[in-house]
C-alpha positions as CSV (number, residue, x, y, z in Angstrom):
1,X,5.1,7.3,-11.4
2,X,7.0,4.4,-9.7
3,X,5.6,1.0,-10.5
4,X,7.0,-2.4,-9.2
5,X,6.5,-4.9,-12.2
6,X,7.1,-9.3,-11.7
7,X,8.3,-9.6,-15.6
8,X,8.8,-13.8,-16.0
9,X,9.1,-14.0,-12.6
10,X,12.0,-11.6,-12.0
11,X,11.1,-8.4,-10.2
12,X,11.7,-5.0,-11.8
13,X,11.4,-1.1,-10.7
14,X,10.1,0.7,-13.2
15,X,10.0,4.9,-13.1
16,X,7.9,6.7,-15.7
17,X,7.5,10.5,-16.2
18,X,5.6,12.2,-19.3
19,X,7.2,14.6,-20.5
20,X,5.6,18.6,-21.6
21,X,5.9,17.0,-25.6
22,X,4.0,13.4,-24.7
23,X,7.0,11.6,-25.0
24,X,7.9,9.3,-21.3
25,X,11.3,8.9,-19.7
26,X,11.6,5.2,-18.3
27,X,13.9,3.8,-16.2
28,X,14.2,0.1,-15.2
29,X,16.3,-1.0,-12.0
30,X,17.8,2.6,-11.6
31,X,19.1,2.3,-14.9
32,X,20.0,5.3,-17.2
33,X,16.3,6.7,-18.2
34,X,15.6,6.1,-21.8
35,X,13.1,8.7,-24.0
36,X,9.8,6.5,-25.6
37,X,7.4,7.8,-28.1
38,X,4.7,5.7,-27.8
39,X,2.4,5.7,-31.2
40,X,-1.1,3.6,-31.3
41,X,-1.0,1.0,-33.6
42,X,-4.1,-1.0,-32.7
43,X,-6.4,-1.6,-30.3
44,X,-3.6,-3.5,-28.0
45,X,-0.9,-2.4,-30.0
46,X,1.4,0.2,-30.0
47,X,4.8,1.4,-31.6
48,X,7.7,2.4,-29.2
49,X,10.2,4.2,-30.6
50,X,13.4,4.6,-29.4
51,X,16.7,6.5,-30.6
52,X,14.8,6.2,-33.8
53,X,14.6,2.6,-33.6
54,X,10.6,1.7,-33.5
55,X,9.8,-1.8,-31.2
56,X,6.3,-3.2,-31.5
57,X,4.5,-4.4,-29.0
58,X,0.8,-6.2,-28.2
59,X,-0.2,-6.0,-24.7
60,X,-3.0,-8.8,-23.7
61,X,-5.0,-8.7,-20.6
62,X,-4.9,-12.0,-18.9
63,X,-5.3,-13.1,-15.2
64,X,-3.2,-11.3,-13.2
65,X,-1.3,-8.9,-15.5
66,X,-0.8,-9.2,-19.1
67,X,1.1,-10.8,-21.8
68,X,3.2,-8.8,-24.1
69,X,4.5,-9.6,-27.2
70,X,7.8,-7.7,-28.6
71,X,8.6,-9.0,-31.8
72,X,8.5,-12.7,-31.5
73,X,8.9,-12.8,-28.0
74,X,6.0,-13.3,-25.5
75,X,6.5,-11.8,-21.7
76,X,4.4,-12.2,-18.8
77,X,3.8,-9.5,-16.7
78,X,2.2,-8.4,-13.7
79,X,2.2,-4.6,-12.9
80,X,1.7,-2.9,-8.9
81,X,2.0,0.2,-8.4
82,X,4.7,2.1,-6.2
83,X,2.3,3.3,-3.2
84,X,3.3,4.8,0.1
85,X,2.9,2.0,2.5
86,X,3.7,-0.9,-0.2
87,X,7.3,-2.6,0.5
88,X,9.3,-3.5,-2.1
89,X,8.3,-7.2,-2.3
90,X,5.1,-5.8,-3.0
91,X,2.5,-6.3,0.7
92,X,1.2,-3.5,1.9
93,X,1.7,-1.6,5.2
94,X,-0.7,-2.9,8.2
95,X,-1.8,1.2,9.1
96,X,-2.0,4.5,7.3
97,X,-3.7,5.2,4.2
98,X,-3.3,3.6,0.6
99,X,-3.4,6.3,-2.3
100,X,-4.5,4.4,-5.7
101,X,-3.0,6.5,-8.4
102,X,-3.5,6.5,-12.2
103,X,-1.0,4.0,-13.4
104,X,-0.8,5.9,-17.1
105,X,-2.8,9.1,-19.0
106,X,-6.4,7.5,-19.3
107,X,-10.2,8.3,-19.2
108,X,-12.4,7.0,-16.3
109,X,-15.5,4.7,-17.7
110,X,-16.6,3.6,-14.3
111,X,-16.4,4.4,-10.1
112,X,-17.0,0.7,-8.5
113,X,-17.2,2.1,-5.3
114,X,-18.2,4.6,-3.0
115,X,-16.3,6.7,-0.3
116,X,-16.8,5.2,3.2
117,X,-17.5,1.8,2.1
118,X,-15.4,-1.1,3.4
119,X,-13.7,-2.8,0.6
120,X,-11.1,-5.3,0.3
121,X,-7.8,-6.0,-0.8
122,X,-7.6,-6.3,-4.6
123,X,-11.6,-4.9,-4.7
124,X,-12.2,-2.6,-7.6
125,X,-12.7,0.7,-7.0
126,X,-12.6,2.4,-11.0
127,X,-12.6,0.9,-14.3
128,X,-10.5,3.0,-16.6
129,X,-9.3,3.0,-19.8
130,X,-6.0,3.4,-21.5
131,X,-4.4,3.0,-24.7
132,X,-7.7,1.2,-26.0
133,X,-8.2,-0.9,-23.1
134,X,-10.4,-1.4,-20.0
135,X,-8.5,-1.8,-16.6
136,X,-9.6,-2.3,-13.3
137,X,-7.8,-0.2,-10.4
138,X,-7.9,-2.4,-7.2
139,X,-7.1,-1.9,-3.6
140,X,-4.4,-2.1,-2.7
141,X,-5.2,-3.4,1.0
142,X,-8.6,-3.6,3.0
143,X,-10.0,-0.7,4.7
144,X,-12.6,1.7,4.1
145,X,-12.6,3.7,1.3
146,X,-11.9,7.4,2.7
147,X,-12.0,9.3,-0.8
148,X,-12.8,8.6,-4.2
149,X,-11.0,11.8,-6.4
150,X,-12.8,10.7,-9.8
151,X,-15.9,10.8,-11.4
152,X,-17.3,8.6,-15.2
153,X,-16.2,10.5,-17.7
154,X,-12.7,12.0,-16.7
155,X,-9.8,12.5,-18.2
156,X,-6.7,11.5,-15.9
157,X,-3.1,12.1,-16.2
158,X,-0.4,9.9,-15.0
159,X,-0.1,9.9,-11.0
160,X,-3.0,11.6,-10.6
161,X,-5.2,10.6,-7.5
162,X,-7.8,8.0,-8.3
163,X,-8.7,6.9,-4.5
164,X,-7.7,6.8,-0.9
165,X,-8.3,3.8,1.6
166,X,-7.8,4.0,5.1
């Protein structure tokens, strides 16, 4: 899964693939990929571990992204993910359609939308949740929504289809 991520401002490409053994390979900017364990600690926290060094870190929702907290620093981030159609400053593409995948593994608690509705840019379409914590997926441009891939109640994997707009 490719996501673009504004972290204090400064833009960032992030890759992330799960690996068979539920560990993730993560790459920033391109950069050698790095294997993550990633153990619940919380209900917003979780344990990183890394090369056998263990980081911890607090994610908080907040308007427009989240704050996390690594040790005693605090980081604002904002989080889009890598669509066909979306340029790398993050717009969207005027035609063709938007696929809305599953940023991370998660379970589906609710389908905002129906297929053939019109909806709007930034609109939610699901409400999932992931590592103890509700998230809405949103539109990624207007148009009407041509599929909807998930139902309540699902499991989802990382880059699995959620959604289509046209």
């Amino acid at each position: 899964m490719q996501l673009h991520a504004r972290v204090e401002g400064r833009e960032v490409q992030i890759e992330v693939r799960r690996l068979p053994d539920g560990r993730f390979l993560v790459s920033l900017d391109g950069a050698p990929a790095r294997t993550l364990e990633r153990q619940p600690c919380g209900a917003h926290t979780v344990s990183l571990l890394e090369d056998g060094r263990s980081h911890t870190v607090t994610l908080e929702r907040r308007s427009g992204g989240y704050t996390a907290v690594v040790g005693r620093h605090s980081f604002a981030i904002e989080l889009h993910e890598a669509v066909p159609g979306r340029t790398e400053r993050g717009g969207t593409a005027a035609s063709g359609p938007s696929r809305l995948l599953a940023p991370m593994p998660g379970k589906i608690v609710r389908v905002l939308a129906t297929p053939g509705q019109a909806v709007e840019a930034g609109a939610g379409l699901v409400v999932m949740e992931a590592m103890k914590m509700e998230n809405e997926l949103k539109a990624t441009r207007a148009g009407r929504l041509a599929e909807v891939a998930v139902v309540a109640g699902q499991t989802v994997e990382a880059g699995q289809l959620i959604a289509v707009v046209d």
